[in-house]
C-alpha positions in Angstrom: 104.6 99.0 94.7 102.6 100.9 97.6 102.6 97.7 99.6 106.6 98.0 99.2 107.0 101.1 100.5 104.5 100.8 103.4 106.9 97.6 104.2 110.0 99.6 103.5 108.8 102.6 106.1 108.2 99.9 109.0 111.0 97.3 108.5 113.4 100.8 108.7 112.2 103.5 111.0 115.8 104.7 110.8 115.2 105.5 107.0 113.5 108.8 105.8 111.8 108.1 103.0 110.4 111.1 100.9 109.1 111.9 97.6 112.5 113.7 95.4 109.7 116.2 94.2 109.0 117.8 97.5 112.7 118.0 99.1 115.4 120.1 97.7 118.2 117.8 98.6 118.5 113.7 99.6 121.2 111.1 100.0 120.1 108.2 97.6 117.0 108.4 94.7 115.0 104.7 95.2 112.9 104.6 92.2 109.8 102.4 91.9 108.9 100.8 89.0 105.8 99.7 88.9 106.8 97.0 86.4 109.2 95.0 85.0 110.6 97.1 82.4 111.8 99.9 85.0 110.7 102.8 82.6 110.1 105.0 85.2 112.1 108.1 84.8 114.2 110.0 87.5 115.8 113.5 87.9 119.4 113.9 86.7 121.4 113.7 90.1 124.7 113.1 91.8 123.2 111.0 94.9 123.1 106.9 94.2 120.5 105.6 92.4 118.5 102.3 93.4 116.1 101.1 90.5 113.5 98.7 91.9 111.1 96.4 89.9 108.5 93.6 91.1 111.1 91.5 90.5 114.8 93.0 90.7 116.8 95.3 92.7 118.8 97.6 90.1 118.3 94.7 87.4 119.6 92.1 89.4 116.8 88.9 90.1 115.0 89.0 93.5 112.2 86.6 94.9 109.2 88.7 95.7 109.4 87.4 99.2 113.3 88.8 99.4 111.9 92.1 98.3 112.2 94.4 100.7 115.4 93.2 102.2 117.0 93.3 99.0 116.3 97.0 99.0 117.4 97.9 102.2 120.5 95.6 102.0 121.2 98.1 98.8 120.1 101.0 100.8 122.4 100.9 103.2 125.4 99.3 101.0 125.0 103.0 98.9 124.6 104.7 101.9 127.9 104.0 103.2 130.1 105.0 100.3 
């Protein structure tokens, strides 16, 4: 999931991407799982939540070679309402 995030930062410079642990406040949580069973846990919150697997973009199917557009299309689609 590294590799994801490195190709998240470059395909959107616009985007901010930071760790929920080291800023008190942030738009949207994008959780990384590792995984397919998206076990990893997240902070109770009131900002949209995006869970994110090898193979699925909160739980719906995705080709690993749609990945990262997959998450930005659902980046921005959360970010707007």
């Amino acid at each position: 999931m590294m590799a994801e995030v490195s190709a998240l930062k470059t395909a959107a410079e616009d985007i901010d991407f930071v760790f929920c642990s080291q800023v008190p406040e942030y738009d949207l949580l994008l959780v990384m799982n590792a995984c397919e069973s998206a076990c990893a846990g997240w902070p109770q919150s009131l900002v949209p939540v995006i869970v994110v697997t090898p193979t699925s973009v909160d739980y719906w199917p995705v080709q690993e070679d749609e990945l990262t557009e997959r998450i930005l299309a659902a980046i921005r689609s959360k970010a707007e309402k």
